[in-house]
RODRENPA-606571 format. One line per 4 residues: for each residue x, z, y of C-alpha. Coordinates in steps of 0.001 Angstrom, whole numbers, plus 524288, in hexadecimal, padded with zeros to 5 digits. Layout:
! RODRENPA-606571
X/Z/Y; ...
This chain:
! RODRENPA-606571
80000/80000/80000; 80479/7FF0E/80E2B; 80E24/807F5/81346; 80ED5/80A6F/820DC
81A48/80637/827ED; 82110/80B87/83544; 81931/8045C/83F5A; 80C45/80802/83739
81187/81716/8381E; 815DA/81625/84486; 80869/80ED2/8491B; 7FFFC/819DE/84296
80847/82767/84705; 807AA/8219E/85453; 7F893/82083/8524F; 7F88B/82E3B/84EA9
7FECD/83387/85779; 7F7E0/82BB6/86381; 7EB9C/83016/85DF6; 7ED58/83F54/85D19
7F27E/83E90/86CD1; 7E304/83766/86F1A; 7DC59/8429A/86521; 7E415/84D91/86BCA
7E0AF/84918/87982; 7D129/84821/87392; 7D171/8558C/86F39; 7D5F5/85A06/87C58
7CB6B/851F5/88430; 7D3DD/848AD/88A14; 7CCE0/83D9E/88425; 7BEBC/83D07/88317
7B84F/837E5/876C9; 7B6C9/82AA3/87EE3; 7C385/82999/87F9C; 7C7D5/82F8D/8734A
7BFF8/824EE/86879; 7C6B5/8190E/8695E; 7D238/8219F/868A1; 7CEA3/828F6/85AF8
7C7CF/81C83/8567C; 7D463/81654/8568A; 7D711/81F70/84B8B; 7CB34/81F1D/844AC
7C59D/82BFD/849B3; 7B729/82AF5/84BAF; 7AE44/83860/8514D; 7A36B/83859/8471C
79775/8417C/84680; 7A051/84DF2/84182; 7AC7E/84BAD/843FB; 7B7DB/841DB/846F7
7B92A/8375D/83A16; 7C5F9/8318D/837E8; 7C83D/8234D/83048; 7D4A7/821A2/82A81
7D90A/8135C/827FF; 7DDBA/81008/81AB4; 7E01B/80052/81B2E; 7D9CA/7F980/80FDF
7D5A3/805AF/8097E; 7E47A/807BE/80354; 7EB9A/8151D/80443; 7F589/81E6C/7FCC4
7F47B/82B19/7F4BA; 7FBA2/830C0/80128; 7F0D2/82A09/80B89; 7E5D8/82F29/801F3
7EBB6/83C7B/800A8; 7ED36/83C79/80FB4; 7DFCE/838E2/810A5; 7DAB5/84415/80986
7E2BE/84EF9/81288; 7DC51/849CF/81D94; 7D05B/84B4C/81695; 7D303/85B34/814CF
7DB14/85EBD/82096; 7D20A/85678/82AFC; 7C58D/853D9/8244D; 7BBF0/85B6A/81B39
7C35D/856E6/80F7B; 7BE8F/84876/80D55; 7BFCD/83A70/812C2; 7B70C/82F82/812A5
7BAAF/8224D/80E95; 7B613/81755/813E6; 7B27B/807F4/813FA; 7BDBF/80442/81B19
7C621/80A04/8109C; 7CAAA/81615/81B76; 7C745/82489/81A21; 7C191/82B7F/822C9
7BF0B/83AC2/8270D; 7B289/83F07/82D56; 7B6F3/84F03/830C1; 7C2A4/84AB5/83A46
7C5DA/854B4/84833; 7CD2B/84D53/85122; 7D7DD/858BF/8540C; 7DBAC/85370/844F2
7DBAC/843AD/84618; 7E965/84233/84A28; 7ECA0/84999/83FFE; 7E772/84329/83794
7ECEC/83659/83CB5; 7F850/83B99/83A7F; 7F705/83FCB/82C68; 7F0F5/831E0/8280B
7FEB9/82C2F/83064; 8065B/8328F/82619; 80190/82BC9/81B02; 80044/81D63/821A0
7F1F1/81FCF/824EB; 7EB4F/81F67/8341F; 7DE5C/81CDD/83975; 7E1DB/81440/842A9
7D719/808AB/8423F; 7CC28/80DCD/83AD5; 7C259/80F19/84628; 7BF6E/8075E/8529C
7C081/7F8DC/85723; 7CA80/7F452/8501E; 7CDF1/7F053/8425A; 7CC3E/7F8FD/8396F
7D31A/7FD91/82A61; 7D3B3/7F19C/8238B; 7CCE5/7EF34/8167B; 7CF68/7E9F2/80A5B
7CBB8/7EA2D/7FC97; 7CD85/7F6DB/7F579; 7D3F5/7F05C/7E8F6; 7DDCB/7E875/7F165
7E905/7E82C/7E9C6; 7E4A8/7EC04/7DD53; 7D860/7E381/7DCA3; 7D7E7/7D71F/7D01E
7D0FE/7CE0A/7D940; 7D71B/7CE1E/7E449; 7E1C2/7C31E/7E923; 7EBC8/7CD53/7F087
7EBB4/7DB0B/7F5C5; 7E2C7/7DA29/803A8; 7EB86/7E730/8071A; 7F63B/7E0C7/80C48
7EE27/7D6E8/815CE; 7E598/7E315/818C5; 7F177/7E9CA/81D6D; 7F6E2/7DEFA/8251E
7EBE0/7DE03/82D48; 7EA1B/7ECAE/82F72; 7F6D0/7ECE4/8343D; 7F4B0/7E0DA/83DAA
7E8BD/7E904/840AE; 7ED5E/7F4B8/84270; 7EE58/7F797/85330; 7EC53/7E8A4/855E7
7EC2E/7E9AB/862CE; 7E24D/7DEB1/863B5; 7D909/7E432/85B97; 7D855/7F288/85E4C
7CB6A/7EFDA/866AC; 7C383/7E8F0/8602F; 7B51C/7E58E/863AF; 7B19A/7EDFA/85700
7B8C3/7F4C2/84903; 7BDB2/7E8C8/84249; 7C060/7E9BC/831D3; 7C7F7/7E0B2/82921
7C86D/7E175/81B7B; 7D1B2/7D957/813A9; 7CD4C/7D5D0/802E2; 7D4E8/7CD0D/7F9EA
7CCBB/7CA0C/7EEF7; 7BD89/7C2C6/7ED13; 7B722/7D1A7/7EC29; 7B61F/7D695/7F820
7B977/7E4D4/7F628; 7BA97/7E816/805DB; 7AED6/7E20F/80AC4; 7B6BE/7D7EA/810A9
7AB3B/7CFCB/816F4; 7A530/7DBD0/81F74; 7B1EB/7DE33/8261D; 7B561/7D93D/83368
7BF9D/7CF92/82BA9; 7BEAF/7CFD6/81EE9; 7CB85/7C8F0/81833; 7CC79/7C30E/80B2C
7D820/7BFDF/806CF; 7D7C1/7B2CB/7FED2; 7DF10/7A781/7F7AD; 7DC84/79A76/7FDF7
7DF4E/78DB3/7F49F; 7EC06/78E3A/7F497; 7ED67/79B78/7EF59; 7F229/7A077/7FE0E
7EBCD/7AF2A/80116; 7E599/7AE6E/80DF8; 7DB24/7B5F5/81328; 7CB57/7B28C/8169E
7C571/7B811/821EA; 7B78C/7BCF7/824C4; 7B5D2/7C28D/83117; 7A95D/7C871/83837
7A3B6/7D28D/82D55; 79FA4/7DF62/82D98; 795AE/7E951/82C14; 78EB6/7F33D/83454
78275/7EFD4/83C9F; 784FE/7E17B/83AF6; 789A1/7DF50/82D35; 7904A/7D0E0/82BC3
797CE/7CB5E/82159; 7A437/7C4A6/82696; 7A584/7B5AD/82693; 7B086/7AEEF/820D7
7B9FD/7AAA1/82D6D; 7C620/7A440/826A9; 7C532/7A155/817B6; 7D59D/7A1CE/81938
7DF4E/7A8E0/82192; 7EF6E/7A746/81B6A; 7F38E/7B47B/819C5; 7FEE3/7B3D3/824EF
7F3A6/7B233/82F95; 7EB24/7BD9D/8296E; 7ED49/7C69B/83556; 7ECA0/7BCC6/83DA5
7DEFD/7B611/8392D; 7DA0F/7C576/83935; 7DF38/7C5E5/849CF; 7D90C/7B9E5/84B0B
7CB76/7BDE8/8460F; 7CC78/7CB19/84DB8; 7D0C5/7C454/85BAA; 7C4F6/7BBD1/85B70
7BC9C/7C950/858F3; 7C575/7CF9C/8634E; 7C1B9/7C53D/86DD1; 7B1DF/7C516/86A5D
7AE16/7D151/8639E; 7A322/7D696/86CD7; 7A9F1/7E2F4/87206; 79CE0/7E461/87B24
792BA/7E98D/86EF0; 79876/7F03F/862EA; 78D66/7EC2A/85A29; 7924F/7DF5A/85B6A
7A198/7E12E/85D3D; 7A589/7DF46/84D24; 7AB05/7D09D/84A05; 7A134/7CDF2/8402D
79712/7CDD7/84D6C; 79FE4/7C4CB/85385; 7A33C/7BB3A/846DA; 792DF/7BABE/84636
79071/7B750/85321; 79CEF/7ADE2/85539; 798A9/7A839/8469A; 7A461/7A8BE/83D00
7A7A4/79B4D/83FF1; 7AAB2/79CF9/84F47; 7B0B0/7AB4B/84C13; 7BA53/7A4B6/84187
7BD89/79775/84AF4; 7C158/7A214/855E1; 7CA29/7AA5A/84C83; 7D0BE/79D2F/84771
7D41E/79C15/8555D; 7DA0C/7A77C/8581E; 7E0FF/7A5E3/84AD5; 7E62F/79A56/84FE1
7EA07/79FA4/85BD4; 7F195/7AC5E/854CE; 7F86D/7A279/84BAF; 7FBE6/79C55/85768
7FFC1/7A6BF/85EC2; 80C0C/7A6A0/8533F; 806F2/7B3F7/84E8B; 80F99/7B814/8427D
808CE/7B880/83596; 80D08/7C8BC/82F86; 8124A/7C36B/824E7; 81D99/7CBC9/8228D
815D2/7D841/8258E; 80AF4/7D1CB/81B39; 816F0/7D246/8114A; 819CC/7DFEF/81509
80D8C/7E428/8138A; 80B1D/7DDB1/805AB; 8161F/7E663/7FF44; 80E92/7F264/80255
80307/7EEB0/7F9DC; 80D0E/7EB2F/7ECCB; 806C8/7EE55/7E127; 80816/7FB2D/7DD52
810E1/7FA7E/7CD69; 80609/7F862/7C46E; 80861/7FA4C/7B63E; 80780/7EFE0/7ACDB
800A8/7F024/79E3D; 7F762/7FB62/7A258; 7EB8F/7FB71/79BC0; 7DF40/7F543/79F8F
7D47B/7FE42/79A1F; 7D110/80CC5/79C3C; 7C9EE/81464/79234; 7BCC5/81465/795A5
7B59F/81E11/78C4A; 7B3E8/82627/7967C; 7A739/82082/79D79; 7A6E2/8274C/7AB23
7B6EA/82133/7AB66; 7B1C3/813CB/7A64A; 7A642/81277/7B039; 7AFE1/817D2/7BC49
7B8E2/80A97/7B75E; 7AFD6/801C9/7B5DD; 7AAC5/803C5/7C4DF; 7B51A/809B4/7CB5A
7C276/8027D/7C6A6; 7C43E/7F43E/7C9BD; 7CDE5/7EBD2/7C55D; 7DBD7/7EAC8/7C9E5
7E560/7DEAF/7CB32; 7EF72/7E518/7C1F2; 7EA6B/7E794/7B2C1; 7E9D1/7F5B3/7AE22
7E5AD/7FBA0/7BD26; 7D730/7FAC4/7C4C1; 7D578/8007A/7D13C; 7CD2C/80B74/7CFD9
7C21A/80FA6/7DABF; 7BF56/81EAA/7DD3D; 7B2E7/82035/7E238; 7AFDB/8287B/7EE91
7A2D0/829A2/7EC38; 79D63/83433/7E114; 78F5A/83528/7E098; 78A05/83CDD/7EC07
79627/83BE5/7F26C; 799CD/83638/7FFDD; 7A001/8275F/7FE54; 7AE5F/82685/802E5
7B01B/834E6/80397; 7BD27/8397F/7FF10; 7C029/848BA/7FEB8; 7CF8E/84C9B/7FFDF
7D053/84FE7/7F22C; 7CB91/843A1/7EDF8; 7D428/83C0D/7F720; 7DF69/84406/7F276
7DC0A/84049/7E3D9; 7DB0E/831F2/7E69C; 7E7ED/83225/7EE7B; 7EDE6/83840/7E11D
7E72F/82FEA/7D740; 7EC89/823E4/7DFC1; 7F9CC/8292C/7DE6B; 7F5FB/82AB5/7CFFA
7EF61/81EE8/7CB48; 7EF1C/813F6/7D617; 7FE98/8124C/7DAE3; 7FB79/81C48/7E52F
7EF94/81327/7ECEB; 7E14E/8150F/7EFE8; 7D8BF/80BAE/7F5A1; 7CC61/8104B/7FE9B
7BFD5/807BC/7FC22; 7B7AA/80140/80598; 7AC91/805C8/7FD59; 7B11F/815AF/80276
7B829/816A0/7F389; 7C86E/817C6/7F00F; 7CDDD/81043/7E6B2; 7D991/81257/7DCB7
7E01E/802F5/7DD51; 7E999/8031C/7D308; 7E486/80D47/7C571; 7EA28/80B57/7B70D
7DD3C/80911/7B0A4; 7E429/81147/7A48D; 7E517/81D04/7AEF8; 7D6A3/81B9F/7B48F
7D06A/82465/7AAD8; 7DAE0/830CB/7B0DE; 7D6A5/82C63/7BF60; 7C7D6/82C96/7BDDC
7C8A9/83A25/7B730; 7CF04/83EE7/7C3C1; 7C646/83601/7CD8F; 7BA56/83B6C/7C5E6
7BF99/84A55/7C6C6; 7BF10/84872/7D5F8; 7B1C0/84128/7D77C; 7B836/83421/7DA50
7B518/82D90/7CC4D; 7A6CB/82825/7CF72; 7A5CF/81BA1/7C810; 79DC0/81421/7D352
7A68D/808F7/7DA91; 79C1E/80004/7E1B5; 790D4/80762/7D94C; 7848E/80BD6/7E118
78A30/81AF6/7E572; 798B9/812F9/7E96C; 79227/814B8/7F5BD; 797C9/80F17/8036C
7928A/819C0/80EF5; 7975C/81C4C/81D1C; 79A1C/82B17/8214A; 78AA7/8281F/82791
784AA/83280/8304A; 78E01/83D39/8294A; 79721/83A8D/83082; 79616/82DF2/83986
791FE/82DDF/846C7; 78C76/8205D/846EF; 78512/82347/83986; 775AE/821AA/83B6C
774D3/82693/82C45; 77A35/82DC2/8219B; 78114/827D0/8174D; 787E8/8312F/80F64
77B7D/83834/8092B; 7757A/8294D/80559; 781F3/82946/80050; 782C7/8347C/7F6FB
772E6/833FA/7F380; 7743E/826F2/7EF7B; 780BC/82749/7E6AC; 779B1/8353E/7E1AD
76CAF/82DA9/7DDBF; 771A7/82394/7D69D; 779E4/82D2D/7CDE5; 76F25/8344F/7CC2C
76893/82812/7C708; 77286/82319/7C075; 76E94/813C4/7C68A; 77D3A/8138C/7CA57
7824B/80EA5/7BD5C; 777EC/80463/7BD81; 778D4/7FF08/7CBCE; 78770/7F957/7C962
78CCD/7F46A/7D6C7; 78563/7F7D1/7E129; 78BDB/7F9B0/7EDC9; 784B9/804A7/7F722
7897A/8060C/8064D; 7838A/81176/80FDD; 786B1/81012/81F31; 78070/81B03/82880
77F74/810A3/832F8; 77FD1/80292/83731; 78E51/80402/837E9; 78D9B/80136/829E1
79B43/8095F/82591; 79473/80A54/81A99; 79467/7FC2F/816F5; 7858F/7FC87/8141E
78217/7EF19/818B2; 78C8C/7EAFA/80AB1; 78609/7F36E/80004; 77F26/7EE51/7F6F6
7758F/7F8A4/7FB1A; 77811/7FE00/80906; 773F9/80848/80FC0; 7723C/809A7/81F1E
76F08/81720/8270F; 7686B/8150C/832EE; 76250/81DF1/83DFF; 75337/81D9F/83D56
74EEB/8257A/848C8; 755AC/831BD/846BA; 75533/82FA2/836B3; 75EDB/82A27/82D89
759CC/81CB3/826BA; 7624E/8144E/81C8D; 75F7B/80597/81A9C; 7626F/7FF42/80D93
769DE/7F43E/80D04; 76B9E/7EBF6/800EA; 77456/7DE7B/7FC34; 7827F/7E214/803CE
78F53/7DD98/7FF22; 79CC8/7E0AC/80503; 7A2E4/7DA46/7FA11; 7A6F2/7CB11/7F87C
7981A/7C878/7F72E; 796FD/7CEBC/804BA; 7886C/7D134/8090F; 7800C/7DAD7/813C4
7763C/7E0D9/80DCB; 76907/7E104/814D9; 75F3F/7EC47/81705; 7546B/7EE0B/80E49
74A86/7F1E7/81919; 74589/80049/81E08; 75057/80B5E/81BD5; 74EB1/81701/8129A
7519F/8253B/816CF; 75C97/82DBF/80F61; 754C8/830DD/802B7; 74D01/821C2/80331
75BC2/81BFD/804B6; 75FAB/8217A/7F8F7; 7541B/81DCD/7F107; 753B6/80FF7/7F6D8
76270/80E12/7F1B6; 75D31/8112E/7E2E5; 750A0/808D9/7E610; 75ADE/7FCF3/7E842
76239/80083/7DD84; 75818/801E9/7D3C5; 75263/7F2B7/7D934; 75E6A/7EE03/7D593
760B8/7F2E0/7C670; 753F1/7ED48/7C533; 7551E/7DF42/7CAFA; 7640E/7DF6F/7C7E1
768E1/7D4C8/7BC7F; 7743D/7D567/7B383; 78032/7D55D/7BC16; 77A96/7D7B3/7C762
77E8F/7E1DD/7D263; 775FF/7E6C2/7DD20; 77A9C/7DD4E/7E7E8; 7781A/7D142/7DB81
76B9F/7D71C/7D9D2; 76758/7D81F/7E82B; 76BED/7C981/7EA2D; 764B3/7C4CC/7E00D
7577C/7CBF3/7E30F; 7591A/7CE05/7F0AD; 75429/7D8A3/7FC52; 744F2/7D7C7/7F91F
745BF/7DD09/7EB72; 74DF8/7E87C/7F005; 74664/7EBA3/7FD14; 7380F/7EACF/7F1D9
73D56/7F604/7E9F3; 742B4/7FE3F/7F6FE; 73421/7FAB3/80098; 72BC8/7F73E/7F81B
């Protein structure tokens, strides 16, 4: 993975130390707030209902036993003892006081880690697949492309105002694992005929209160103009993003209004332009980069079978392991969501136990999901049977990857300040309901998403079934959404018609469920199903 070098040290201690001069002078009210947010959003500090909450960057989702173990002090000595993953692969901590964010600055500088970038106009952690690097299907490691543009990204000095938050996400393989298409720029790196790796563009996607799905820009970009296709695309929303109404400030407005076809003749001619200009392809720092992601010494002639006469072990393989691009090793997914608990929450102790099984069983690297999960990349499948004994003896061995109670949810009105709705208890009585009922095992994939507000955090508008809280005068009201997709079949899902309140939610979710194991055919998952049969059948058995 990569290793920070002296400018990136240099870079961040100089951050930290810049930033506890602006908290001090807070504290002793010679800033006002006013004055004080652009500030602390520069370091991903947001004030949110309770306290202070703190996201911590962690590009493409990789990190260290060290990082993890890091992690997990914060967790005790500035938190209540627990972190909350999210879908942009970072962590964050909702129980931060501001006398203590320096210092904690400071302590994530230590261990190559910062906050720099995860909050306010300007682009944000990149993304990328989860499995990068260790993935069968996919055509080269994302990581190292991922990196290369956060460091391009990282203080561009043309880009640190941006009309709105900006999010790229980088995949190299058909699946889209990241949803690549709902991103700001969503890059796929691909073969053309001649066997050269290049990269596809689709710019102007997104979610929140106007989900789009991002067009394809530029079926081919060469590799040594990567960075400079990206500055291309984000001058062109530099010049015309509308910096006058933030409801319509995010590219994906401006790509729909321009139409893809004007947006992608502009950027071609500011490409043009840059290439003109005689601007240096990073070559050499690409290089550099690439020998940080080396694959770690995998063993030869290991054994491509586990025993499986234990059956709680054999179900937690079957969904929770995927394959890997080396025989004898699969990348193994533990699950941060137990029945009844809170999705993406982490407590110390179980961050400390991942950091050690990493060191243990994956060649010291952990991966953070987009779907609020952590995954082991690199597992002996002769040695899985010893790690899910110790996952299960810490309540991290739920066999549910993309199952019904794998459940996407925002922090919601627990903890947000923009929330109109809770998410967290939908949450937790949903996941407890169909345990109870045991329809779990039966549903197969089914891909659930909770967001307290329009903001859609929670990635509701791409669930398979998605859930919405909304404000309705004074009461808490939660629309149903059904037939999203962030994957490479990428879909919104649409509303279903009137909302439900917390206990109809619930029982609308097993009403859907139940439609489909009756209309379902052989094969078929839920979004098949819904395709096939469409809204009206689902929207008969929820109205009447």
């Amino acid at each position: 993975m990569y290793q920070y070098d002296r400018y990136d040290q240099a870079m961040v201690d100089a951050r930290v130390e810049e930033f506890r001069d602006q908290a001090r002078r807070r504290l002793e009210g010679k800033i006002s707030e006013d004055q004080f947010k652009p500030l602390r959003l520069m370091n991903g500090l947001y004030l949110q209902l309770h306290a202070y909450m703190l996201r911590v960057a962690i590009p493409y989702g990789t990190l260290n036993s060290r990082q993890m173990h890091a992690l997990a002090d914060i967790a005790d000595k500035y938190d209540k003892g627990y972190g909350h993953f999210t879908t942009r692969q970072n962590i964050q901590y909702n129980w931060i006081k501001l006398e203590d964010a320096a210092d904690i600055l400071a302590d994530l500088a230590k261990v190559e880690m910062h906050a720099i970038q995860t909050s306010g106009n300007c682009i944000r952690n990149i993304s990328s697949d989860h499995f990068a690097g260790a993935a069968a299907d996919e055509i080269v490691d994302p990581r190292p492309y991922a990196e290369l543009l956060r460091q391009w990204s990282s203080f561009h000095p043309e880009f640190s105002y941006l009309p709105r938050k900006f999010k790229i996400a980088v995949i190299a393989s058909e699946k889209d694992r990241a949803a690549m298409r709902l991103h700001d720029i969503g890059i796929s790196l691909v073969r053309d005929g001649a066997g050269e790796l290049g990269a596809a563009f689709y710019v102007g996607g997104g979610m929140g209160r106007t989900p789009m799905i991002a067009p394809l820009i530029r079926e081919f970009v060469p590799l040594d103009q990567l960075v400079t296709y990206s500055e291309a695309c984000l001058r062109v929303y530099n010049r015309y993003g509308r910096r006058d109404n933030k409801y319509k400030a995010r590219i994906k407005i401006l790509v729909h209004e321009m139409g893809a076809e004007e947006y992608a003749r502009q950027v071609e001619e500011e490409f043009a332009h840059l290439l003109n200009q005689g601007v240096e392809p990073p070559l050499a720092e690409l290089e550099r980069i690439k020998g940080c992601f080396a694959d770690p010494d995998f063993k030869t002639d290991l054994t491509d079978r586990a025993d499986r006469s234990d059956p709680d072990f054999a179900l937690w393989i079957d969904r929770n392991c995927t394959p890997h691009k080396v025989a004898g090793y699969v990348s193994a997914v533990i699950s941060l969501k137990p029945v009844g608990g809170i999705p993406g929450d982490a407590t110390a102790e179980q961050m400390h136990l991942m950091a050690d099984l990493a060191k243990e069983y994956s060649f010291d690297e952990l991966r953070v999901m987009h779907t609020q999960n952590v995954v082991l990349p690199h597992v002996e499948i002769g040695r899985l049977y010893e790690l899910w004994k110790k996952l299960e003896a810490a309540g991290l061995g739920t066999p549910n990857l993309d199952q019904i109670d794998d459940i996407i949810a925002c922090p919601g009105l627990d903890y947000c300040s923009l929330a109109n709705a809770r998410s967290i208890p939908i949450a937790q009585q949903i996941s407890e309901r169909f345990a109870a009922s045991g329809k779990g095992d039966a549903l197969g994939e089914l891909k659930l998403k909770i967001s307290g507000c329009i903001n859609a955090c929670g990635h509701h508008h791409a669930g398979h079934i998605g859930i919405l809280g909304v404000d309705r005068k004074g009461v808490e009201n939660y629309q149903l959404l059904l037939g999203g997709s962030e994957a490479e079949d990428v879909s919104l899902a649409k509303i279903t018609g009137p909302g439900f309140d917390e206990t109809g939610i619930v029982d609308a979710v097993e009403k859907v469920a139940d439609t489909y194991l009756a209309q379902r055919e052989d094969g078929e998952r839920f979004l098949d199903t819904y395709r096939r049969v469409g809204m009206d059948t689902f929207k008969e058995a929820l109205y009447g």
